[in-house]
N, C-alpha and C positions, 0 to 999 in steps of 0.2 A: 447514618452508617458508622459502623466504627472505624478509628483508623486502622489502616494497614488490609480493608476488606477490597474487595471484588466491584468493580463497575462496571456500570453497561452506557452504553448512548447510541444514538442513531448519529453518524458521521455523515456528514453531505459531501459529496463529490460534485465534483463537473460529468459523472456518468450515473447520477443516483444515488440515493441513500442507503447508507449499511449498516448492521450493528456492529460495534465494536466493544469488544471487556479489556478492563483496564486492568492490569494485575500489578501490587505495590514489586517494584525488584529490590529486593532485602539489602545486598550486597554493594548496588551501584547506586541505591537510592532513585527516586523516578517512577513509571510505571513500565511497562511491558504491552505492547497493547495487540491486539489481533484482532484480526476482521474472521470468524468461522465460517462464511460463506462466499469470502476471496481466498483460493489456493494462493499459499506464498504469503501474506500480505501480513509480516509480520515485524515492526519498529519498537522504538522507546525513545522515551521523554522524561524529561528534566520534571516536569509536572502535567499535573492530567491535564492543563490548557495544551504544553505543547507537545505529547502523545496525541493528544486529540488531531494535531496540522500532521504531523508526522506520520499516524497511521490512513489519513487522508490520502497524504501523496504517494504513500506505497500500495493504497489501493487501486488510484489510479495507473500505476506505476505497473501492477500486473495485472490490469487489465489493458492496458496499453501493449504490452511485451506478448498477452496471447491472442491479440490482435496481429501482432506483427509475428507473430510464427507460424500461425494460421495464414497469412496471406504470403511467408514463402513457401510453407509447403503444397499449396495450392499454385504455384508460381508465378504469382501477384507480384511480386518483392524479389528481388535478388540481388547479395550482396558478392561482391568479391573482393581481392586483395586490391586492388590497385584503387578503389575508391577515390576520388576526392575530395566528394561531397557527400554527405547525406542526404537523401531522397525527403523531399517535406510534404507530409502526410496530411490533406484540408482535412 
C-alpha cells in the first residue's frame, strides 16, 4: 500500500471482532480509526499498532455504555445524585 492510504483490520474485542479503517490524519500525524458497524466508536493513535488498542477500547466502550442505557431505560440500572458507589456489573 502506499503511504498515507486507507487500512482495514479485523479488531478483537472482549465482545467480538470488528472491522476497523484506519485513515492517515494529515494534521496531527497518526491515524483516525473507526469501527462502521459500532455507532460512536471513533479514536486515534500515534501509529496503526496504537489506533489498533485505541479503537479496541472505544468499541468496547460503546458497547458497554449501550448496554448500560438500555438496562436504565428498561429500569434495570438507576443512577442518582447521591451515589457512592458504582453498581459492578459481572
Amino acid at each position: 500500500m502506499a503511504k498515507g492510504s486507507i487500512k482495514t483490520a479485523i479488531v478483537k474485542t472482549q465482545y467480538g471482532s470488528f472491522k476497523a479503517v484506519f485513515e492517515p490524519e494529515i494534521d496531527m500525524g497518526g491515524y483516525v480509526a473507526t469501527a462502521p458497524k459500532v455507532q460512536g466508536a471513533v479514536s486515534w493513535g500515534k501509529n496503526l499498532s496504537h489506533a489498533k488498542e485505541m479503537i479496541a477500547e472505544c468499541i468496547e466502550g460503546a458497547i458497554e455504555a449501550r448496554v448500560i442505557a438500555e438496562a436504565v431505560k428498561e429500569g434495570n440500572v438507576r443512577f442518582t445524585a447521591n451515589a457512592s458507589k458504582m453498581p459492578v456489573l459481572a
